[in-house]
C-alpha positions, 0 to 999 in steps of 0.5 A: 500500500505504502509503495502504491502511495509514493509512486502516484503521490508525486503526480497528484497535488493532494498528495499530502492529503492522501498520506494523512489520510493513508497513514492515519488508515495504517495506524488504525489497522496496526500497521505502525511501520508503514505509518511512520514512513508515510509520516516521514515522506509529510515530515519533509514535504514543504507542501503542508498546510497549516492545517495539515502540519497540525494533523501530522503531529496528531497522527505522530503524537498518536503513534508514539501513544499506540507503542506506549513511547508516552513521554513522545507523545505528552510532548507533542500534544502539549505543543500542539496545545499552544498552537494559535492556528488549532481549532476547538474540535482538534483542541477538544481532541488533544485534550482528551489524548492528554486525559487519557495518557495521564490516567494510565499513568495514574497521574490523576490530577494532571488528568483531572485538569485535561478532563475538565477543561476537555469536557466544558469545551466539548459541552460549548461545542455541542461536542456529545461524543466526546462529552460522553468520552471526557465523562467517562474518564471523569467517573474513573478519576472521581473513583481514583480521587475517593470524591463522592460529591464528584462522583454523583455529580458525573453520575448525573451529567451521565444521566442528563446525557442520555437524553440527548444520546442513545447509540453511543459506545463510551457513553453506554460504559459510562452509565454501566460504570455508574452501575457497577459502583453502585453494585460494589457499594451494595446499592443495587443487586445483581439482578440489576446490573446483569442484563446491562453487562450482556446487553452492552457486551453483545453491542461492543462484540457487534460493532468489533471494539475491541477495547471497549469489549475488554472492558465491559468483560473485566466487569462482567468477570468481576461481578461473576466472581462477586456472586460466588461463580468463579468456575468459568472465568479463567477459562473464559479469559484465556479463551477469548484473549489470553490464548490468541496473543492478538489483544488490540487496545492499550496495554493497561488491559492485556496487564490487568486481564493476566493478572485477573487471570492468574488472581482467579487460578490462585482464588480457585486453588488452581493455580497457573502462573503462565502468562504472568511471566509474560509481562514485561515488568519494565512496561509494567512500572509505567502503571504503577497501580498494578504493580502491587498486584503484579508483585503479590502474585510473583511472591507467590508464583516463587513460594510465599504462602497466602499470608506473606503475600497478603501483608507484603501487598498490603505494605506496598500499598501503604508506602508506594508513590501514589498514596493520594489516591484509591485503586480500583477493583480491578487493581485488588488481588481477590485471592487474598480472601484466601488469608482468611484475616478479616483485619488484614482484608479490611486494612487492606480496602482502606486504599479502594474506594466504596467496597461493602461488597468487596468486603462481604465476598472477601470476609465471607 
């Protein structure tokens, strides 16, 4: 595609129009080689608009995002932030990119700022796909930051969202967002979240976004387990993505489904220590909310009994870098029910945010 792309380009006076467009195709198809030599053939062409220039880092920007080269990326959003020739919906764009790469770093407050500047540009633009994206991540942060009255105050700006938008994926996960903290917390039953857990799961498989179907699964594993039901879901894990070694999408979820999956073979006394000995541990560091989980099972993969691990996990927690913040239920190493130490357990979920079911399955 690349060669047909430079022998008729040179004919052609769009013809850096028709690289972007090539390019951003070759990256969303994953093919990242062929993108960064149609990105060098814009780089030096002088034929580029201002316009065009602008979409050319965004596309880089967003390579350098897609093979996890963060720091690269960070810096070419930033710049383009200060560019005066940037219009509001690129802006709007830029913004979100931004959120997004912070939050997998947990560094939440620099996410919370790019949100919300984000999401009161999108609402001035009528912008309702992005504002249901910037909602979504402000749910999360409001989780990450234990603030209730955020928290609420997003749950309805979701709501009053939904007035206005039906068909949208994001917006779908973040009222199923809304829905599964409510149900951790023990405010609604299982019969309440179930059918919207299988009906959203049916909707990402169909329109083959595969990301957001990662995400929507890990919940849907979690609740299961919630209900006492854990004999499946390592087998559905590994059936459906471990086992392919394709899994599309950011690398915080290929982490958090391998270790899902290993936390579930300890917590079925089954376990099975294979796929944790496939992540690579310095890529790991750069979400450090997993690390505590990543090492709580490594100690036991090397022999520590339920026990030592459980302490060990619980001191991390306590001491690492990010004790302004909560962690997630993803983030929780189930299998310490194991311990049976209902004091540790409890200590324990002093780091996670709204748990009374958390606390019931894992002190019952």
């Amino acid at each position: 595609m690349k060669d047909q792309l430079s022998n008729y380009s040179s004919f052609n006076e769009f013809a850096v129009e028709r690289n972007l467009l090539v390019a951003k195709l070759c990256l969303e198809s994953s093919h990242e080689s062929d993108a960064y030599e149609i990105l060098d053939m814009i780089q030096n062409d002088e034929r580029k608009t201002d316009s065009q220039e602008i979409r050319y880092k965004i596309l880089l920007a967003e390579l350098h995002d897609h093979n996890e080269e963060d720091e690269k990326a960070i810096a070419l959003y930033i710049a383009l932030l200060q560019n005066q020739h940037l219009e509001s919906n690129t802006k709007i764009e830029v913004l979100y990119h931004l959120c997004d790469i912070h939050v997998q770093h947990s560094n939440i407050n620099e996410a919370y700022n790019f949100a919300q500047d984000g999401y009161k540009l999108s609402c001035q633009q009528d912008d309702l796909g992005y504002q249901a994206k910037f909602l979504y991540e402000l749910l999360t942060i409001s989780l990450k930051k234990g603030n209730k009255i955020d928290l609420e105050k997003y749950k309805e700006q979701v709501l009053k969202l939904s007035e206005l938008i039906t068909i949208n994926i994001t917006h779908q996960l973040s009222s199923l967002l809304s829905k599964f903290v409510e149900y951790v917390n023990h405010s609604i039953e299982y019969s309440e979240i179930s059918p919207e857990l299988d009906r959203l799961l049916k909707m990402v498989r169909y329109t083959k976004n595969q990301q957001k179907e990662i995400q929507v699964f890990i919940l849907k594993i979690i609740v299961s387990v919630l209900e006492g039901d854990c004999s499946n879901c390592t087998t559905l894990i590994e059936d459906k993505y471990l086992s392919h070694h394709d899994i599309e999408g950011d690398l915080r979820m290929k982490f958090v489904l391998t270790l899902l999956y290993t936390d579930l073979s300890v917590l079925k006394g089954e376990a099975d220590y294979k796929y944790l000995s496939k992540i690579e541990e310095s890529k790991l560091k750069e979400i450090p909310t997993l690390l505590p989980k990543f090492n709580f099972l490594i100690s036991l993969r090397d022999g520590a009994n339920i026990m030592n691990a459980s302490k060990n996990y619980f001191k991390e927690i306590n001491h690492f870098d990010l004790s302004d913040i909560y962690l997630l239920t993803e983030e929780l190493p189930l299998s310490i029910k194991l311990s049976n130490d209902k004091v540790l357990i409890d200590d324990i979920l002093q780091k996670y945010f709204l748990t009374d079911r958390l606390r019931s399955f894992l002190n019952g």
